[in-house]
C-alpha positions, 0 to 999 in steps of 0.5 A, spaced: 320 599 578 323 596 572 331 594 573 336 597 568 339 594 562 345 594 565 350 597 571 355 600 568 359 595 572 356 589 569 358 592 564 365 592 566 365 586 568 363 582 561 367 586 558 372 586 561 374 593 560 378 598 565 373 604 568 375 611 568 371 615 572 365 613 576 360 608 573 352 609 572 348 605 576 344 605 570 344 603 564 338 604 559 341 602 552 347 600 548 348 604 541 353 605 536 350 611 533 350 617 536 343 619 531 340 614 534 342 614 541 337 615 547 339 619 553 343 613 558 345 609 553 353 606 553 355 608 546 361 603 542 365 607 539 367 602 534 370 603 527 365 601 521 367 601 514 366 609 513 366 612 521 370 611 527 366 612 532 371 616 537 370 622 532 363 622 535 365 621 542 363 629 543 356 628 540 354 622 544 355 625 551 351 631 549 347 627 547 345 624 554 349 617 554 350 614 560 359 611 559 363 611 553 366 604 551 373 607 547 379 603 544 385 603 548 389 605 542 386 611 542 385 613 549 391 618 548 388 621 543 381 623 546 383 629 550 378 631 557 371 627 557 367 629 562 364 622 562 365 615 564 369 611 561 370 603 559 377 602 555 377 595 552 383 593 546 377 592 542 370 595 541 366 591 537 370 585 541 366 588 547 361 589 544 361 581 542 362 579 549 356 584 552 351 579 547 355 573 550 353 576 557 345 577 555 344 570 552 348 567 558 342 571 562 336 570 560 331 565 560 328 567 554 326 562 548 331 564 542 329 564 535 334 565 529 332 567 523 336 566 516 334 565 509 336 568 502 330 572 502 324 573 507 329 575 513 326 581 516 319 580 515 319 572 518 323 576 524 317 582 524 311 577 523 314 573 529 315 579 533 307 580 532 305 574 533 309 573 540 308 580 542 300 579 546 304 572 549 309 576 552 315 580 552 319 580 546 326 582 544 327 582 536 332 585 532 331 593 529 331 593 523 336 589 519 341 588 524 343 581 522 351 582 520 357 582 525 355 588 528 348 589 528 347 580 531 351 584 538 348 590 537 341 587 538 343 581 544 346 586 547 340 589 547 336 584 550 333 584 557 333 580 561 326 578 563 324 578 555 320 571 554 323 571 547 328 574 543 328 573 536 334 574 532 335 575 524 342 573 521 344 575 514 351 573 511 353 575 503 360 571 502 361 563 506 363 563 514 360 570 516 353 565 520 358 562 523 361 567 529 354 570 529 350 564 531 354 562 536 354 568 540 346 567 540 345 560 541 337 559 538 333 555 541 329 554 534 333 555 527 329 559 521 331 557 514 326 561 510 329 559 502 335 558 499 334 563 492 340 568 487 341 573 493 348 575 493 350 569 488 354 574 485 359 572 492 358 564 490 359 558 486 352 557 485 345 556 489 348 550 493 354 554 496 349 559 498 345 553 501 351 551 505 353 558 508 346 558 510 346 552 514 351 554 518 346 557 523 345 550 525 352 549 528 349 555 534 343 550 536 342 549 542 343 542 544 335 540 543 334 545 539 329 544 533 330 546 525 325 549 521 326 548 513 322 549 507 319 543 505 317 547 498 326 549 497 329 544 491 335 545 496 331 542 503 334 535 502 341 539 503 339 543 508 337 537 512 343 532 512 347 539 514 342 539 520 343 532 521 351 532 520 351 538 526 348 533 531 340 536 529 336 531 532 329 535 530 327 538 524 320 541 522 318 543 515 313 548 512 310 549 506 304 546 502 306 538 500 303 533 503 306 531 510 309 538 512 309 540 519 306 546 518 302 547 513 298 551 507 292 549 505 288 554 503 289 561 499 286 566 497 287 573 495 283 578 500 283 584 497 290 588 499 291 582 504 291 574 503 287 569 506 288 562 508 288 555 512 294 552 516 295 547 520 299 548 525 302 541 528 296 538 529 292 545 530 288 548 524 288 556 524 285 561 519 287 567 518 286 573 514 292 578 513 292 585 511 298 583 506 297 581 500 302 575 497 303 568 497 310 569 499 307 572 506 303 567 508 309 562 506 314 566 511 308 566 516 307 558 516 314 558 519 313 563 523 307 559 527 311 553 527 316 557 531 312 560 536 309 553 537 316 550 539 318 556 543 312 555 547 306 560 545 300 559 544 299 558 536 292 560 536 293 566 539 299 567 535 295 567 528 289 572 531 295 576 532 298 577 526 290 578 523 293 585 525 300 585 522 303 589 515 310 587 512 314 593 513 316 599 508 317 597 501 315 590 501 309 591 498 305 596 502 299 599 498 299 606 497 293 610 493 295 617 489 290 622 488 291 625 482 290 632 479 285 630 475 280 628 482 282 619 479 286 615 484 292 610 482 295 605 486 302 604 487 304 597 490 311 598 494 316 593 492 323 597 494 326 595 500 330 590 495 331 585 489 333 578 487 330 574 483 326 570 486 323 576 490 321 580 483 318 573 482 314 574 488 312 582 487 311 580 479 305 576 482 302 581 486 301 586 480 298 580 476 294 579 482 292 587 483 286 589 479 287 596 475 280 601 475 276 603 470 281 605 464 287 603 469 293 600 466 298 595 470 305 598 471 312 595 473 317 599 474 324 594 475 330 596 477 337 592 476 338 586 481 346 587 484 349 581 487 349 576 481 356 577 478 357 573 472 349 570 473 346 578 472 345 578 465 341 571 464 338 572 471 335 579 468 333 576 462 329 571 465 325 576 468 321 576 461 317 570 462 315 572 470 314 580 467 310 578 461 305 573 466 303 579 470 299 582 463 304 589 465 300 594 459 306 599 461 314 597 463 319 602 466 326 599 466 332 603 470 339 601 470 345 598 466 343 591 468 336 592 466 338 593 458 338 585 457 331 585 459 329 592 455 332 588 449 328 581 450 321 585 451 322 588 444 315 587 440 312 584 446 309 590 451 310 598 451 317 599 455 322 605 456 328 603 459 331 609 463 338 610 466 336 612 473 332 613 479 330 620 477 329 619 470 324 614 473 321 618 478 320 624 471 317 618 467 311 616 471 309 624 472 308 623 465 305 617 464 299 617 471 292 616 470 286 615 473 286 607 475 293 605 473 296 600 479 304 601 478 309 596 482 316 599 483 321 593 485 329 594 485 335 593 489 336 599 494 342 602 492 338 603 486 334 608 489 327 607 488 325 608 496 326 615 494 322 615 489 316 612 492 316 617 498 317 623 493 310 621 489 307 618 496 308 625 498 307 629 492 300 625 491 298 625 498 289 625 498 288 632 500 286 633 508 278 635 509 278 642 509 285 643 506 287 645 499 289 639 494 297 639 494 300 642 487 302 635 483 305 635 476 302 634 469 300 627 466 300 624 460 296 619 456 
């Protein structure tokens, strides 16, 4: 029988919270949101930036929770609860001290994930290579600020073999807590680039807030650099200056310790060769990008420290997919009997990631009367650097041959102006203007990439033509689907 995540009472314990009522002998989970809590989890009723969890204290006990955790302040104010409680002075303070207790328990191999872009999809790869090796722990989604590091240790059982956490930050000194709640035996600086740059001075303040993931290494734990980052050298005498004793690098000079030595395009995926410490792999990828095979020489680097086997981890990356918006490829059967294909880039934006998508539209092969299509969207965060940083754009947009370019939103002006007499363009003030101009402009062969930040909207906007052009179901009717144009 598989223990539970937790007793209540250890929770108690690690909390050091007052019990009201009697506490399960089993706790299946933790969450903080009642949408996504499972029956027998312990919800935190912390307070967010827009919601107080006590306000949803009813719906989570209708929703099968197992205990509450509730701030003393409050407790006068809850009224009758037919459920056990934990009453603590502060709540994300317990929840802290809860992933305090499951690192301190486990015997897993910890790896922490950071870096201006590439976070997520290093963590994800990572979690996929490990999987076949054992028990993996990792991350939900984006968990990576001060809630969502305790969050997911808190999550973490303790009989997991790995554990796999990513740690995200947007002004100086927010890495610092986190890591040293999750003590990583292995640290991942995936690229020091523009993201949030409006929040700093320049790129090497990012760098420096960045570094301080090495200040929660264990004693023996092991750096893992970007050997191709300008910014390496800095990163690495911050690692030494924090008592890091061994650093490893990845990329594709000379000497590395994880290294590319050959990629290709493989249709909608990549291929290439590695090695891996001594060990040579090869790989084919169902994901397309040179960005992605990069971020995966970390991540086979990581599973060699942590002990997996490398060969193995590569065989089992053969099956994985970066996550929605990071460039899923999406066919769309339109009215006319043609397809076009829609290349997914929404997740989110800086400069150095446009780079990245623009290259895959250069790389993406439109068909017979097709057109190259970006769709780009404002890139936010870069304060008094957002008009140069869009306007740069140009260069990086116009090596990708685009035969058609959709621009959306204020910041995006600067580049509609610099594109003059260079490529057919539209600048568009929002997402559903975007979303009216590609019905219109859709046809047979077109290859279209979409890429802004989130806020912006354009995840909506892909969903909508996914579903809208969906290949139609053997023996059912073809969708209705708005007219096209020229």
């Amino acid at each position: 029988m598989t223990a539970p995540l937790w007793t209540g009472e250890a929770i108690a314990a690690a909390t050091g919270a007052r019990p009201i009522g009697t506490l399960p002998a089993a706790v299946t989970g933790v969450s903080i949101d009642t949408r996504s809590l499972q029956p027998g989890d312990a919800f935190f009723a912390i307070r967010g930036d827009q919601f107080d969890g006590h306000a949803f204290l009813r719906q989570a006990t209708a929703a099968g929770a197992s205990l509450l955790v509730v701030s003393k302040e409050r407790l006068p104010a809850l009224g009758a609860l037919n459920i056990a409680l934990l009453v603590v002075d502060d709540v994300l303070g317990a929840l802290e001290k809860l992933g305090a207790a499951a690192r301190a328990r486990t015997t897993a191999r910890v790896v922490a994930v950071t870096g201006s872009v590439g976070k997520t999809t290093t963590k994800e790869a990572l979690r996929h290579a490990l999987e076949p090796q054992g028990s993996v722990h990792a991350s939900a989604a984006s968990f990576n600020n001060h809630w969502g590091v305790p969050l997911s240790l808190s999550r973490l059982p303790a009989d997991a073999r790995f554990a796999v956490f990513e740690i995200g930050m947007n002004h100086p000194g927010e890495i610092r807590p986190l890591v040293k709640l999750v003590r990583p035996h292995v640290a991942i600086v995936t690229l020091i680039a523009p993201a949030h740059l409006g929040f700093f001075r320049d790129l090497q303040e990012i760098a420096e807030a960045k570094a301080e993931i090495f200040e929660g290494l264990v004693p023996g734990g092991t750096a893992v650099l970007n050997a191709d980052d300008p910014l390496e050298p800095l990163l690495r005498a911050m690692a030494e200056a924090e008592g890091v004793t061994r650093i490893t690098t990845f990329g594709e000079a000379e000497g590395v310790d994880y290294r590319l030595q050959r990629f290709e395009t493989a249709g909608e995926g990549s291929a290439f060769a590695a090695r891996i410490d001594g060990t040579d792999v090869r790989l084919r990828l169902p994901s397309a990008g040179r960005h992605l095979v990069q971020n995966v020489l970390a991540v086979l680097g990581a599973a060699d420290l942590a002990g997996a086997d490398v060969v193995a981890a590569a065989e089992a990356l053969g099956s994985w997919r970066a996550g929605k918006g990071r460039g899923e490829r999406h066919r769309l059967a339109l009215p006319d009997g043609g397809e076009a294909v829609l290349i997914d880039e929404s997740y989110n934006a800086n400069p150095t990631s446009m780079h990245a998508a623009l290259s895959l539209l250069a790389g993406a092969s439109p068909g017979e009367g097709g057109r190259r299509i970006a769709v780009l969207g404002d890139m936010l965060e870069l304060g008094a650097f957002s008009r140069d940083l869009h306007g740069e754009l140009a260069e990086a947009l116009m090596a990708a041959r685009p035969d058609l370019v959709l621009l959306a939103g204020e910041e995006m002006r600067v580049l509609d102006t610099a594109l003059e007499r260079l490529v057919r363009h539209e600048w568009l003030g929002s997402a559903d203007e975007v979303r009216t101009s590609l019905r219109r402009h859709l046809r047979a062969g077109d290859v279209v990439m979409m890429k802004a930040s989130k806020s912006i909207g354009f995840s909506k906007v892909v969903d909508d033509l996914i579903r809208e052009f969906a290949p139609p179901v053997p023996g059912e009717p073809a969708p209705h689907a708005f007219g096209q144009g020229a």
